[in-house]
C-alpha positions as CSV (number, residue, x, y, z in Angstrom):
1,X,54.7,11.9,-23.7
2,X,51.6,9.9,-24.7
3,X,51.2,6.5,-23.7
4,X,51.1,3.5,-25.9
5,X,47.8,2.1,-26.3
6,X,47.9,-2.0,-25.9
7,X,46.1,-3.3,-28.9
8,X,45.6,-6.6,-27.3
9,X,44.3,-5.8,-24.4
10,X,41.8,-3.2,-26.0
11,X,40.2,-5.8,-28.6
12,X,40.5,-8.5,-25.2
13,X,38.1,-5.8,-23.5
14,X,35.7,-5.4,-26.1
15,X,35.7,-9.4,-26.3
16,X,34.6,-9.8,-23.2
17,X,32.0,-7.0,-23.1
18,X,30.5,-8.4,-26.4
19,X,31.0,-12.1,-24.8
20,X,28.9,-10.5,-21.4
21,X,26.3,-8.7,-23.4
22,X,25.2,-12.1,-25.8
23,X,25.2,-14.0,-22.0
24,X,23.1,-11.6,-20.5
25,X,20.5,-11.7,-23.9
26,X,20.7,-15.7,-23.9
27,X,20.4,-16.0,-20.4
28,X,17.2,-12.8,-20.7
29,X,15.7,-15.6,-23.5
30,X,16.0,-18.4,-21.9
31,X,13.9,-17.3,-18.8
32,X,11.6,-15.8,-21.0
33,X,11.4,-19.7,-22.8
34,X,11.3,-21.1,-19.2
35,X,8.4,-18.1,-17.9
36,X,6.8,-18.8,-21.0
37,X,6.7,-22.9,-20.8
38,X,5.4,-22.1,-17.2
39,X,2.2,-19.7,-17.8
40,X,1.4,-21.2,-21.1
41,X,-1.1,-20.2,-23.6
42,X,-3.6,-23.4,-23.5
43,X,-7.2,-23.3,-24.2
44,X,-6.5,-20.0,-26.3
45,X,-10.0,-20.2,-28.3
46,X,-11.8,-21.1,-25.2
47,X,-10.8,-18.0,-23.7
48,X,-11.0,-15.6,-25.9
49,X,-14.6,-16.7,-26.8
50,X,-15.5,-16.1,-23.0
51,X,-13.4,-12.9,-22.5
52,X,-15.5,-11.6,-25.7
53,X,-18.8,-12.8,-24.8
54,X,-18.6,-11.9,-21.0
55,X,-15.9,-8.4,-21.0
56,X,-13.6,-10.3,-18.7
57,X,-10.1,-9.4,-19.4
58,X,-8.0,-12.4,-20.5
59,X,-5.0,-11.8,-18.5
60,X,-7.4,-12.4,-15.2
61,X,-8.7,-15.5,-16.9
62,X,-5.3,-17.1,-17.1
63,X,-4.5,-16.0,-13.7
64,X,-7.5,-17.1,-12.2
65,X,-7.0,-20.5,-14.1
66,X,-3.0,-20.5,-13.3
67,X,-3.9,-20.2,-10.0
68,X,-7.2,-22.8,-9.4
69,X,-5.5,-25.7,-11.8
70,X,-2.1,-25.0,-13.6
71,X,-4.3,-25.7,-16.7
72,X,-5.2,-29.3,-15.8
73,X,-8.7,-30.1,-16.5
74,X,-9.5,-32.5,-14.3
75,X,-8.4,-31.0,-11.2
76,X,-10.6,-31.6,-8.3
77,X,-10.1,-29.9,-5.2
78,X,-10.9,-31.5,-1.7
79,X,-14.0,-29.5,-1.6
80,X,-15.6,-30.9,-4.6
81,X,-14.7,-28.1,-7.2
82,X,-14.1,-29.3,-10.6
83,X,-12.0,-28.5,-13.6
84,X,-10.0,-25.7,-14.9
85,X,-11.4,-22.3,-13.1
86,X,-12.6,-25.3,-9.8
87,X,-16.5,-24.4,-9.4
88,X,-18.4,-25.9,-7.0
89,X,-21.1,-27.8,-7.8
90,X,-23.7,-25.5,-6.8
91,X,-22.1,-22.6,-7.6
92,X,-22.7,-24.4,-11.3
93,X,-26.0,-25.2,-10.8
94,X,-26.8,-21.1,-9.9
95,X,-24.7,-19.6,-12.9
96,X,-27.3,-22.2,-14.8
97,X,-30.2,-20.5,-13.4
98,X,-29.1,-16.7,-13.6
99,X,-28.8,-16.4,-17.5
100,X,-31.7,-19.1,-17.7
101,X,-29.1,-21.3,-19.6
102,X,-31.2,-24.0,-21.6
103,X,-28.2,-26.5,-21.8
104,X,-28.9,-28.4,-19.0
105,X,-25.0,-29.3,-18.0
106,X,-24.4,-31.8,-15.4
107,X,-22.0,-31.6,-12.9
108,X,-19.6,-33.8,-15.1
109,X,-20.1,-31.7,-17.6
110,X,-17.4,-29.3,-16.0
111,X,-14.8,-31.5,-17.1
112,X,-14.9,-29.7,-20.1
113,X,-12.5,-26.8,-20.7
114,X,-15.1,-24.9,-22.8
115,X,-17.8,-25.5,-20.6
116,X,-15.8,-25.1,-17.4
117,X,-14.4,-21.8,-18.9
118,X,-17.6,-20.3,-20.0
119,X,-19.2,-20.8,-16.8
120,X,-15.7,-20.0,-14.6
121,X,-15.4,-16.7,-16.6
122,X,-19.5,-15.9,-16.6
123,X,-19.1,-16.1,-12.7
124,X,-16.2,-13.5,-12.8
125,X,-18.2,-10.9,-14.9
126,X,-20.9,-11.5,-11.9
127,X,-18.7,-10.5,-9.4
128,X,-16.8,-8.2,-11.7
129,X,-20.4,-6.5,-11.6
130,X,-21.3,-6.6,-8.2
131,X,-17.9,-5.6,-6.5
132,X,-16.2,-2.6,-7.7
133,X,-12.6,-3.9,-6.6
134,X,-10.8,-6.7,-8.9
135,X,-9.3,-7.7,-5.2
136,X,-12.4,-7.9,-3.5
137,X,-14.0,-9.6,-6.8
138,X,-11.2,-12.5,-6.3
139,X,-12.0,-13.2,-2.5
140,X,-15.5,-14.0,-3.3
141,X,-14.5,-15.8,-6.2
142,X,-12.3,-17.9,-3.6
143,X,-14.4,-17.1,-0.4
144,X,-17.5,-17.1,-1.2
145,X,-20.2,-14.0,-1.7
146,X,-21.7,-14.5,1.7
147,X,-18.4,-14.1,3.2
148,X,-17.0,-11.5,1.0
149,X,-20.4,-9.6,1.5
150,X,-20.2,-9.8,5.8
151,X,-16.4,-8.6,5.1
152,X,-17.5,-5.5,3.3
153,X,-20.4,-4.9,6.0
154,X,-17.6,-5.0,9.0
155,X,-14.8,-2.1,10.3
156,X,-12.6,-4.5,11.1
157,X,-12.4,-5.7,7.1
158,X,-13.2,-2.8,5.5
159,X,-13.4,1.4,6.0
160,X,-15.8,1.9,3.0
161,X,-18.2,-1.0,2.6
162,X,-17.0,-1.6,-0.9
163,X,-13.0,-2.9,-0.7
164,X,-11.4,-5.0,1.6
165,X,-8.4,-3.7,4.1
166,X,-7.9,-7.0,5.2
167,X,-9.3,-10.5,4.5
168,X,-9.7,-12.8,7.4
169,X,-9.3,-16.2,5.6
170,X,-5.8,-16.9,5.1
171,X,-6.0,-18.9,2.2
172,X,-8.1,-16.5,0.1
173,X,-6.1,-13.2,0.8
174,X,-3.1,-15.7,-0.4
175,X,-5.2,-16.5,-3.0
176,X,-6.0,-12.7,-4.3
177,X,-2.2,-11.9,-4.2
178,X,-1.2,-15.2,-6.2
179,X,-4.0,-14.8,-9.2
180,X,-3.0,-11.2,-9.1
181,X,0.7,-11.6,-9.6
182,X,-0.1,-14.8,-12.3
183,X,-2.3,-11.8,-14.2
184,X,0.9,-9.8,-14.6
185,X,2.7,-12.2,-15.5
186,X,0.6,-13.3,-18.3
187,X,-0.3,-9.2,-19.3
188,X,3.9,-8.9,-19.3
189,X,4.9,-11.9,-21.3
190,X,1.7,-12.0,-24.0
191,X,-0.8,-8.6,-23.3
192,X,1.1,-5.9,-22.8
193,X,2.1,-3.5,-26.0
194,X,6.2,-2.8,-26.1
């Protein structure tokens, strides 16, 4: 003897799968809306001109900028560092010097999201140059070379002389993990192909 099947409760179970699966896709775009409103796409031009000019991938730039100002260009930090990408005065004055720029910025000058950009991003193709780890490259970026370079040079920091095993500053091996996880973020919701 076969057993009846219950219409009702059949189509009631396909209701509520079809009911689960359009909550679960609404709920899947509405973080991505949210995600998206909070690592947002500002200063678009700006950074693709610099990632061009200098070979600095534009999922770092965001991160790096995410990470130093949530996009606001007149952030100042207690230090003194200005703008979007937060360089130090001299810092600003050196990246003048090292590609002999004839400009002649002032310090104000970084104020401005192109100009803060193109020097923020020309001082992470420096270090993108000098150190062979993206890692090590964002604790000099936040540390400073000198530091970054006495680092590499001791056992307790590093094994090989060229990456770090640990970083003794607190704030920039917070750093180094926070503008790396804000560079996957922006490579997941804009960069990477799917």
């Amino acid at each position: 003897m076969k057993k009846k099947i219950n219409v009702k409760i059949v189509i009631s179970i396909a209701v509520i799968i079809v009911l689960l699966f359009s909550a679960a896709f609404i709920l899947r775009a509405v973080n991505i809306r949210y995600t998206k409103n909070s690592y947002p796409l500002k200063y678009s031009s700006e950074i693709e001109a610099a990632s061009k000019k200098y070979g600095v991938d534009k999922a770092l730039i965001y991160g790096v900028i995410k990470t130093e100002s949530n996009f606001d260009p007149e952030a100042e930090s207690g230090a003194g560092a200005l703008g979007l990408m937060q360089l130090m005065p001299d810092t600003f004055e050196w990246l003048q010097t090292y590609y002999k720029d004839e400009n002649n910025y002032t310090f104000e000058d970084l104020s401005d999201p192109a100009v803060n950009i193109d020097y923020g991003v020309e001082l992470l193709s420096i270090l993108s140059e000098k150190y062979e780890s993206e890692d090590t490259m964002l604790c000099a970026y936040n540390g400073g070379l000198g530091n970054v370079d006495k680092w590499l040079k001791d056992p307790e920091y590093s094994d090989d002389g060229k990456t770090l095993k640990k970083v003794p500053f607190p704030e920039t091996d917070n750093y180094r993990k926070i503008v790396a996880r804000n560079k996957s973020v922006y490579n997941e919701l804009y960069f990477s192909s799917k």
